[in-house]
C-alpha positions, 0 to 999 in steps of 0.5 A, spaced: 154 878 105 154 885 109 156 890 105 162 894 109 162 902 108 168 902 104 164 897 098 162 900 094 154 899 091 156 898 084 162 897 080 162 897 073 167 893 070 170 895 063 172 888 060 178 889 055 183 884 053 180 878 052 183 878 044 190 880 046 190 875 052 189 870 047 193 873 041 200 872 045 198 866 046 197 864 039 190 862 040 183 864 036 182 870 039 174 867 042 179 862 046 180 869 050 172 871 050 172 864 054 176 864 058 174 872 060 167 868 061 171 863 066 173 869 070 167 872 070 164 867 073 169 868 079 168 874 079 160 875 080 162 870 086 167 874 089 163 881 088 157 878 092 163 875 098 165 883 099 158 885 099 158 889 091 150 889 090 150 890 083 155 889 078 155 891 072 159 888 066 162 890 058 160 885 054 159 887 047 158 894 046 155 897 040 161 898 035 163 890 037 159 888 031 164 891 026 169 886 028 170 879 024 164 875 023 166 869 026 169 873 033 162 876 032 158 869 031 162 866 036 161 871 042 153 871 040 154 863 041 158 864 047 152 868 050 146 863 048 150 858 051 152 860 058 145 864 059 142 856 057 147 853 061 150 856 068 142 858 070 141 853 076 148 854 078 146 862 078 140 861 082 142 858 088 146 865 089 139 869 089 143 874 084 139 877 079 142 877 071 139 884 067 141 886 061 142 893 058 143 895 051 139 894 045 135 887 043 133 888 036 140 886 033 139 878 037 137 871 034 130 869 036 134 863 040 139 869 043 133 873 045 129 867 048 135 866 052 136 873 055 128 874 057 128 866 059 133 869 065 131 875 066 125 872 068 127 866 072 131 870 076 126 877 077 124 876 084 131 874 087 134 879 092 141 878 092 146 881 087 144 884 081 149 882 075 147 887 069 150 884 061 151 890 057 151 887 051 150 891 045 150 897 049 153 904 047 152 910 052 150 914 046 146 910 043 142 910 051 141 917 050 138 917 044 133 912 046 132 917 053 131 922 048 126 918 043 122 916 050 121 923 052 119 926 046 114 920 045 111 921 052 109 928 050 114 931 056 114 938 055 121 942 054 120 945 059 119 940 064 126 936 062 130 936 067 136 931 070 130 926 073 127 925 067 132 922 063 134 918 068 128 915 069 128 914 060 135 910 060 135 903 060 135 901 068 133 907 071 132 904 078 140 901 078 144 907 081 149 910 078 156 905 078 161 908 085 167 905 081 168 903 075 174 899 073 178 898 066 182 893 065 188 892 060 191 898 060 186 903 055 184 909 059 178 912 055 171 910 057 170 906 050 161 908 051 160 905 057 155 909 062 156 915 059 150 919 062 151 914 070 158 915 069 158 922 071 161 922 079 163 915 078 170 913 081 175 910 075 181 905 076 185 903 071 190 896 070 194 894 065 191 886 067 188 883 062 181 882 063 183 873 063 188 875 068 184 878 072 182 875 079 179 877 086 185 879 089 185 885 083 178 886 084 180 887 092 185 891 089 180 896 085 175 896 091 181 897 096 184 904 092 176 906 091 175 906 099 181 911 099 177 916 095 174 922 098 167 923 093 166 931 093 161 930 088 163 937 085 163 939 093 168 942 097 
């Protein structure tokens, strides 16, 4: 769909209770990563509807592994199964899934999965969903870092373009809005160094309740803004 001036490009999305969603249901806290994963799905959906070109989502950040191993193993799970499972049902859709975040910490089946769907979905020209998973606004600055000093950039020579050109997607622009849901008003490490101007919107929504009215809500609030940018 064409995009209307007011929509923003890319909308990065901070998905946030999944496990108090399901606690007070007195369910297994994976219960609500499913059912997150669910509404994901509309989601995408509906972003590529109101003409959103990329659509960047939190799944699993850096600190995450900290938590229990079985949540930790059940989410890993939840990711292979949906990268071998919703490709056909993506690729009608002409979107393109990405990931941003570190990959070394994967299982080679996870992995697999992950380069499988880039790959099967690299020359298609409509929405671009990017994965953060294992991702941390700061541990992407410090690869930038490690890449520059390895290229041999003189200090001198560093400016804003060079770290963007050294971060994990340099040719995905900054995120116009940002969203968080469940109430929590801190960044929690995401896009920390693209994040600079972005607009922010918080809802008390838990992110398994959260549906395409809210996400109109979000985008109808963000048409509202006047992006100065530090100007006038």
């Amino acid at each position: 769909m064409a995009q209307n001036a007011n929509t923003p490009s890319h909308v990065g999305i901070i998905m946030d209770g999944n496990g108090r969603w399901a606690t007070g249901r007195s369910l297994p806290r994976l219960a609500g990563h499913k059912k997150g994963a669910e509404v994901l799905e509309g989601i995408i959906e509906h972003a590529d509807d109101i003409g959103v070109k990329y659509l960047s989502v939190y799944a699993f950040s850096t600190e995450n592994w900290k938590r229990a191993s079985d949540e930790v193993s059940g989410l890993m799970s939840l990711f292979e199964y949906y990268l071998k499972n919703k490709l056909e049902k993506f690729k009608p859709k002409h979107g393109r899934l990405r990931f941003a975040g570190r990959r070394d910490r994967f299982s080679a089946s996870l992995l697999e999965a992950i380069e499988n769907f880039e790959r099967e979905t690299r020359d298609e020209t409509g929405i671009q969903i990017i994965l953060c998973v294992d991702y941390g606004g700061r541990q992407e600055l410090v690869d930038a870092v490690k890449n520059i000093v390895s290229s041999g950039v003189a200090p001198s020579d560093i400016d804003e373009a060079v770290i963007s050109r050294s971060l994990y997607l340099p040719d995905v622009p900054d995120p116009d809005l940002i969203i968080r849901t469940s109430g929590e008003l801190r960044m929690s490490n995401f896009w920390l160094w693209k994040s600079a101007y972005s607009e922010l919107y918080f809802t008390d929504t838990l992110w398994p309740d959260f549906d395409n009215a809210a996400l109109d809500e979000a985008v109808a609030a963000y048409a509202t803004r006047d992006r100065r940018k530090g100007g006038v």
